[in-house]
C-alpha positions as semicolon CSV with decimal commas, in nm:
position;residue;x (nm);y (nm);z (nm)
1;X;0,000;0,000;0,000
2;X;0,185;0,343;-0,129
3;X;0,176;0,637;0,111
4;X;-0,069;0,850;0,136
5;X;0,088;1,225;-0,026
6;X;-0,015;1,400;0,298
7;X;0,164;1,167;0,493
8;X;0,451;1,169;0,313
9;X;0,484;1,542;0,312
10;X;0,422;1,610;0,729
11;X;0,683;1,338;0,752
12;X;0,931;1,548;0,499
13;X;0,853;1,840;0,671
14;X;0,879;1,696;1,011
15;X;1,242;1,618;0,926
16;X;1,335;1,933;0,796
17;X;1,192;2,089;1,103
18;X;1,388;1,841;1,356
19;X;1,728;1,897;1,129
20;X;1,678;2,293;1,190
21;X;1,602;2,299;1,538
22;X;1,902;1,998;1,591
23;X;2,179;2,264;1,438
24;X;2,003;2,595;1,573
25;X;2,279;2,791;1,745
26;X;2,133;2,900;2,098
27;X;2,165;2,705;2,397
28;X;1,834;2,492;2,439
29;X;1,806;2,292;2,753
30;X;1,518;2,167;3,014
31;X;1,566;2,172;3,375
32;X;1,371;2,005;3,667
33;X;1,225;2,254;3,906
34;X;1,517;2,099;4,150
35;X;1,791;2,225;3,929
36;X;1,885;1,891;3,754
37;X;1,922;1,912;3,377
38;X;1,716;1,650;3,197
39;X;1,757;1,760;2,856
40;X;2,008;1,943;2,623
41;X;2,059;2,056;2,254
42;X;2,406;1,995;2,168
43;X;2,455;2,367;2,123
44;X;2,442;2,438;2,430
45;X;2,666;2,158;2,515
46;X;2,930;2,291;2,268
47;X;2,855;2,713;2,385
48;X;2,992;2,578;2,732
49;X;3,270;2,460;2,603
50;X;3,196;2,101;2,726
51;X;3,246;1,797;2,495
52;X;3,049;1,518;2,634
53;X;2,674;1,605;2,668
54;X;2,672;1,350;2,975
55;X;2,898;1,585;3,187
56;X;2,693;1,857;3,085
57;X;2,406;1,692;3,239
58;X;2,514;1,595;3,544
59;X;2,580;2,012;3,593
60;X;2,305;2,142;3,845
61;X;2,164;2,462;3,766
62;X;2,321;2,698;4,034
63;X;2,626;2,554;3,876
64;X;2,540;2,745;3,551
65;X;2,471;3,048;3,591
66;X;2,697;3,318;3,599
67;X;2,551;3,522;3,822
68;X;2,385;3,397;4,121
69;X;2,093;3,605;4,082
70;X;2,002;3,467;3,794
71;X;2,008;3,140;3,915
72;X;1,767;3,294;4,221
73;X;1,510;3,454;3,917
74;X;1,519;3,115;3,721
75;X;1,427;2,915;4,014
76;X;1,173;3,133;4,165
77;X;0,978;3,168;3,810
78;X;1,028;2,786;3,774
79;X;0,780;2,753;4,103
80;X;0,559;3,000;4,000
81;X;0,488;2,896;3,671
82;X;0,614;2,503;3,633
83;X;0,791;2,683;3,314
84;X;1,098;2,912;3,266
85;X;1,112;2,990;2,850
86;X;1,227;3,255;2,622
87;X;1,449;3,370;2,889
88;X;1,827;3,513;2,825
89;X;2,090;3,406;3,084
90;X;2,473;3,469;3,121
91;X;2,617;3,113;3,163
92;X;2,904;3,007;3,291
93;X;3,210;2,845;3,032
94;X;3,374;2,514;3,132
């Protein structure tokens, strides 16, 4: 059974959108509300200046940010709202 064309062209663009947002150059990651990374694009991996994502990882938070106040802003809006997003933070280099 052949494809149906509208299936064929969500997955296409499905792809193209995954490829973009895999190479996008700004530091993506998700954070538990306790500070523990669970998630990371590899841009942000590579903006730190770490090479193994699994380091990265095991990074808490507070351990990020550059200024400790930010950290304090992140984690206060994180119980407030569940949700931190579209927010620009000085982080800390390796």
């Amino acid at each position: 059974m052949k494809p149906h064309p509208i299936t064929e062209a969500f997955k296409e663009i499905e792809e193209k959108y995954r490829e973009f947002v895999n190479n996008i150059k700004i530091g993506i990651f998700r954070a538990t509300s306790d500070g523990d990374l669970i998630e990371v694009r590899r841009s942000a991996v590579v903006m730190s200046r770490y090479r193994d994502t699994l380091k990265f990882l095991n990074l808490k938070m507070p351990d990020l940010h550059q200024n400790p106040d930010d950290n304090k802003k992140f984690m206060k809006e994180m119980e407030e709202n569940r949700l931190v997003k579209n927010k620009d933070f000085i982080l800390r280099k390796k």
